[in-house]
N, C-alpha and C positions, 0 to 999 in steps of 0.2 A: 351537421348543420341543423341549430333549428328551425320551426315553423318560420319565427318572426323573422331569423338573417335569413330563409330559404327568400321568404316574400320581401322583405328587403330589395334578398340583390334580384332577383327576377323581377321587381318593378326596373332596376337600372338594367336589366337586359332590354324589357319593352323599351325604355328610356333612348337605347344606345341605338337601337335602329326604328326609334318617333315609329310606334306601332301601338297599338291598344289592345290587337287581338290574341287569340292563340291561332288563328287561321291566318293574319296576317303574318305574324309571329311562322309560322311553319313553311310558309313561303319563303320568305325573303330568306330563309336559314334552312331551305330545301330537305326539309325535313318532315313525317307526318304528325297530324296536329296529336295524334295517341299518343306522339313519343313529346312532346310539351306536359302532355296530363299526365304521362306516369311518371315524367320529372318532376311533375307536383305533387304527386302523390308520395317520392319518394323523398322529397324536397332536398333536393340533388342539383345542384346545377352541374350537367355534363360536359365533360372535357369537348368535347367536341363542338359545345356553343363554344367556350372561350375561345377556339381558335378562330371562327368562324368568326369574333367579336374583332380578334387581333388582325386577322386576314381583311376582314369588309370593313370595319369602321375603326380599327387601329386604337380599338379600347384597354385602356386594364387591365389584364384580368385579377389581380389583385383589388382592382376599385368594384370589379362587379360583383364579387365575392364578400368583399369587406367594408366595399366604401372608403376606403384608405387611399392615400395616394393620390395622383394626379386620375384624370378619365382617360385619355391618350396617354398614350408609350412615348417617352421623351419631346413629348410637345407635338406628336405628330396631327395633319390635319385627316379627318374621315376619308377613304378614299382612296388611300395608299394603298398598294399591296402588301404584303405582310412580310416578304423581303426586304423591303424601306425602309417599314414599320422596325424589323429587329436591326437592322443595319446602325439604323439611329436611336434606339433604347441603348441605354448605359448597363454595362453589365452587373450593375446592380437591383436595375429593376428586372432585370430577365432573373437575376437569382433569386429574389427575394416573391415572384411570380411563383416559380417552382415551387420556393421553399415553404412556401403560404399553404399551396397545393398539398403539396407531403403532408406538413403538418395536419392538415386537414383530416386526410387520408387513416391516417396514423390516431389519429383521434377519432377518427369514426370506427374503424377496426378496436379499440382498446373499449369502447363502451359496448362494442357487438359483445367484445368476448365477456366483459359485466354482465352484461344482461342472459346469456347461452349461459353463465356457472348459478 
């Protein structure tokens, strides 16, 4: 991911749970505010926000990542658990969530090993 998609989707992270800080930001996602900075540092959005996105406010994760797609999983409202939440996503946007992921993955690993030869 670069700088600009890192700062992108991490503005729709602040976005998704109405937060401005990284101390709000750490809170509300029970998390310490060092592990928000070395996400930025590493411009990494971690797997573990996006659940936290799916589970608390029934986001994207393809849209936090990419901006693509709808913000909620099959139209759902903010609020839902995250059992609801995948109950009612269509098994398209749950594959296509993943498959964004991997991809991702998979292309972050292929320019490590560019840059290590």
């Amino acid at each position: 991911m670069t700088q600009e998609e890192f700062a992108a989707a991490y503005q729709r992270v602040l976005e998704s749970f109405a937060v401005k800080t990284q101390v709000e930001l750490s809170q509300l996602m029970g998390v310490r505010q060092s592990s928000i900075s070395d996400a930025k540092r590493r411009c990494r959005i971690p797997d573990s926000w996006l659940l936290a996105l799916v589970e608390k406010q029934s986001v994207n994760p393809r849209w936090i990542l990419s901006g693509d797609g709808e913000k909620y999983l099959a139209a759902c409202l903010p609020g839902n658990t995250a059992m609801e939440t995948l109950k009612r996503a269509s098994l398209q946007e749950l594959i296509e969530a993943v498959l964004d992921r991997f991809l991702d993955k998979l292309s972050d690993e292929i320019v490590k090993k560019r840059n290590d030869n």
